[in-house]
C-alpha positions in Angstrom: 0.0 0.0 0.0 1.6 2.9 -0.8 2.0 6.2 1.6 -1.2 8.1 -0.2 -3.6 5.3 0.7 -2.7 4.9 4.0 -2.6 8.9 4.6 -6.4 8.3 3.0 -7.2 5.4 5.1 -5.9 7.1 8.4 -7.5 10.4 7.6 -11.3 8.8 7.6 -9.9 6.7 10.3 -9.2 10.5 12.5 -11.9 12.1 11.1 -14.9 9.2 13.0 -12.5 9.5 16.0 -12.5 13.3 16.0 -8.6 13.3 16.7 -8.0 16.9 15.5 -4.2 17.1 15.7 -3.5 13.3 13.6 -6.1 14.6 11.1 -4.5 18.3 10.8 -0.7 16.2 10.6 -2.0 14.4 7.9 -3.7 16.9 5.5 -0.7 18.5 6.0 1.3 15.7 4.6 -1.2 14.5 1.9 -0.9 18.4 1.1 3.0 18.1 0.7 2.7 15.2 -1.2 0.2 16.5 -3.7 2.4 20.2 -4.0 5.1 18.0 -5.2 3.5 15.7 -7.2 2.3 18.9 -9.0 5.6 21.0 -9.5 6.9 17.1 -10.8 4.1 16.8 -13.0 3.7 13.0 -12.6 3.1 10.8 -9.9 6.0 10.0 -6.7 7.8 7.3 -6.6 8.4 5.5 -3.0 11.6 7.1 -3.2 10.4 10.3 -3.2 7.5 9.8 -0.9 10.0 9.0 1.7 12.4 12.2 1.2 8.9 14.3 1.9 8.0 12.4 4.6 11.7 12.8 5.8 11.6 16.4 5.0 8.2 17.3 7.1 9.5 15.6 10.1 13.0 17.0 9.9 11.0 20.5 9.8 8.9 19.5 13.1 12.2 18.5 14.8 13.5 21.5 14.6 10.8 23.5 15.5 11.0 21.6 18.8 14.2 22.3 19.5 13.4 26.3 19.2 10.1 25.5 20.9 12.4 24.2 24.2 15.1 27.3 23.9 12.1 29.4 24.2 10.6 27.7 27.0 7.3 27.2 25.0 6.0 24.0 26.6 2.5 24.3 24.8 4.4 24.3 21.5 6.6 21.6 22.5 4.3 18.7 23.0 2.2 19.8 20.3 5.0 19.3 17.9 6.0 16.2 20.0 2.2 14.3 19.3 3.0 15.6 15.4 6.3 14.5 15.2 4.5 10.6 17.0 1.9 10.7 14.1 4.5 11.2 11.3 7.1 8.8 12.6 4.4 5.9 11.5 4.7 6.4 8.1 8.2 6.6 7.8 10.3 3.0 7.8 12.1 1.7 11.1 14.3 3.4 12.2 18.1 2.1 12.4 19.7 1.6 15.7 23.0 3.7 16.6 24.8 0.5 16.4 23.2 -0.5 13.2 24.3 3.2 12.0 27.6 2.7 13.4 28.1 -0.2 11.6 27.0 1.5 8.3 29.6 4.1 8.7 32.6 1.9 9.5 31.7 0.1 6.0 31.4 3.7 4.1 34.3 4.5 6.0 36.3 1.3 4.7 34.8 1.3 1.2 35.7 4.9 0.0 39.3 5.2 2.2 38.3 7.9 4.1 41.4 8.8 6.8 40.2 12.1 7.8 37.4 14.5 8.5 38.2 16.9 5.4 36.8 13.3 3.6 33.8 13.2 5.4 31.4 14.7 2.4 32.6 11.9 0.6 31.8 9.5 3.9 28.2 11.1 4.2 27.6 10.9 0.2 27.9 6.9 0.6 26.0 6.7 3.4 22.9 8.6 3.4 21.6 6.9 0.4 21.8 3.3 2.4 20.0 5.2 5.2 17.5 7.5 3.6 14.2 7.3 5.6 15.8 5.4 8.6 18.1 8.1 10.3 18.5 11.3 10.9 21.4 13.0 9.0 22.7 14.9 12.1 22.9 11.8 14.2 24.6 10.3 10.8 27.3 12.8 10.8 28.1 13.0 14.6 28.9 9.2 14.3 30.7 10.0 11.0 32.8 12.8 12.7 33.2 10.3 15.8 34.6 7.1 13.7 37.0 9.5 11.1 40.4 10.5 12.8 40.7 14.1 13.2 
């Protein structure tokens, strides 16, 4: 099933249980979805499904973090529920082990033996991982593993 029928299915789904904030998350998303569908001018692939969903949550992440700075509570845990409702859609996500592992392979495979290479570490990796980790917590295990 692909990520517009379930955003459909879930959507009639919050609508009969009157959940406000999962319905308003996911017109949201559908309305992403449908923007870029329209600026491509044919329909997503899985591929690019994923990068939007990526992209949407990546957004509420760091509106959390400025919500916390600010000492906006409210804010906070509404972006916290909205950032629970859009992590469903996207795959599992990897372990920091499992990422760890990932990296030391990049790491191997392209011959990286500093940080100036680490572009070239992250280009290798983030493909394999699209969808399943969060590029900052890719790179500060990237920075970790690469010798200064």
């Amino acid at each position: 099933m692909s990520v517009m029928e379930r955003l459909n299915q879930d959507m009639k789904q919050a609508m009969k249980d009157k959940a406000a904030l999962k319905l308003s998350v996911i017109r949201m998303v559908k309305a992403a979805l449908k923007n870029e569908e329209i600026s491509k001018g044919r329909p997503l692939s899985e591929d690019e499904e994923l990068t939007i969903l990526t992209r949407e949550l990546k957004q509420r992440r760091d509106s959390l973090q400025e919500f916390e700075k600010a000492g906006r509570q409210d804010l906070a845990e509404k972006t916290r529920e909205e950032i629970d409702v859009l992590t469903v859609y996207l795959p599992a996500q990897l372990s920091e082990d499992e990422i760890r592992q990932i990296v030391r392979e990049a790491i191997a495979a392209t011959g990286a033996a500093s940080k100036k290479e680490m572009g070239k570490v992250m280009g290798a990796i983030m493909p394999k991982v699209k969808g399943r980790a969060d590029g900052g917590l890719v790179q500060r295990i990237v920075s970790e593993e690469l010798p200064s």
